[in-house]
C-alpha positions in Angstrom: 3.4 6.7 -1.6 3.7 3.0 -1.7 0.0 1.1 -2.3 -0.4 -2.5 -1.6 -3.1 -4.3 -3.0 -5.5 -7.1 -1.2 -7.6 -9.1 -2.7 -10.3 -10.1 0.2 -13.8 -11.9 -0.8 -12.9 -10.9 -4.3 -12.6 -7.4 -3.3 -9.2 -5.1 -3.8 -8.2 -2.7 -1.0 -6.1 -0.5 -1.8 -3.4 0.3 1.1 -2.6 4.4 1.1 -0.2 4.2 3.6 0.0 1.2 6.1 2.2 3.3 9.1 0.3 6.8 9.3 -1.6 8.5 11.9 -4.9 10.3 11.7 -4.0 13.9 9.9 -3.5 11.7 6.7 -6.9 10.3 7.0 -7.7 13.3 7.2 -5.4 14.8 4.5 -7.0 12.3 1.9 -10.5 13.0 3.0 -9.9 16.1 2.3 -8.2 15.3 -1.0 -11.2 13.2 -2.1 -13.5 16.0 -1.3 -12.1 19.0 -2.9 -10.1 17.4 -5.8 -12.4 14.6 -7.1 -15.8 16.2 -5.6 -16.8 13.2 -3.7 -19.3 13.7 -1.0 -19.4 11.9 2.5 -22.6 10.1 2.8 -22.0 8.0 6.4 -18.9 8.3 9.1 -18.5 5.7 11.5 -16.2 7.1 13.9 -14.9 4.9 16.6 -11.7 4.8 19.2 -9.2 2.9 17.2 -11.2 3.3 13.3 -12.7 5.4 11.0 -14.9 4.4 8.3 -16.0 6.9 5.9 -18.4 5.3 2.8 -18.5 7.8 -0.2 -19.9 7.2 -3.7 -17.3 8.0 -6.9 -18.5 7.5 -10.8 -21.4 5.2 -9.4 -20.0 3.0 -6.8 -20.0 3.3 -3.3 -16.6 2.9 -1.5 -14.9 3.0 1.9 -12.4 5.5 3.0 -11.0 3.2 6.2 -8.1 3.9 8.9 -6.9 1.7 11.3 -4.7 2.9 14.2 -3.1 -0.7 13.3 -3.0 -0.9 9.6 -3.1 2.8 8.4 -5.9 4.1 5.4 -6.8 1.9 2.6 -9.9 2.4 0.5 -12.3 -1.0 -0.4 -15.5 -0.9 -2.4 -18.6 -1.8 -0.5 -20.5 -4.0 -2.8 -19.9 -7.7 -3.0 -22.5 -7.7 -6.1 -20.5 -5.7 -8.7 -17.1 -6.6 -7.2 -15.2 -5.8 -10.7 -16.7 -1.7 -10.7 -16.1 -1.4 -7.7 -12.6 -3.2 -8.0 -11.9 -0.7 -10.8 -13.2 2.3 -8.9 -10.4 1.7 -6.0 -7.3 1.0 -8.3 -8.8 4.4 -10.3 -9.4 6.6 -7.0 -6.0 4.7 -5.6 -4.4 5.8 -8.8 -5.0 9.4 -8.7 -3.6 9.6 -4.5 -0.7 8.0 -6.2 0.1 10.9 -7.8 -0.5 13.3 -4.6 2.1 14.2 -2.4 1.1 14.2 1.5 
């Protein structure tokens, strides 16, 4: 996998794969769930995204997909931008290493 990162109002997303379809959303979901033991706490599901906020070591983060720019994970809180900075390039890290 290749990952991108964005810096957007001081936030880093990290871009898991900017041409996929839905099953690897899903795939990394599921990843995220079983292999790092995070736990779902809101889904916003609509037509064209999917935005899935879950909390790892302490900050809360976004698992996003975009049937027009793919799945990417960004942290939620403007207020401790560097944890939560460090929290994506960790979790982004780790799918590095993951084969889908």
């Amino acid at each position: 996998m290749c990952y991108h990162l964005k810096t957007n109002n001081g936030g880093t997303e990290a871009v898991i794969d900017d041409n996929c379809g839905i099953s690897k959303f899903y795939a990394i979901a599921t990843t995220l769930a079983n292999d790092l033991q995070v736990k779902f706490l809101n889904q916003v599901d609509d037509a064209d995204t999917l935005d899935w906020d879950f909390k790892y070591k302490k900050n809360y983060l976004t698992l996003h997909y975009s049937i027009f720019n793919g799945v990417s994970i960004l942290p939620q809180q403007v207020k401790k931008v560097r944890k939560g900075n460090n929290a994506v390039l960790e979790v982004a890290h780790y799918l590095e290493q993951r084969v889908y």
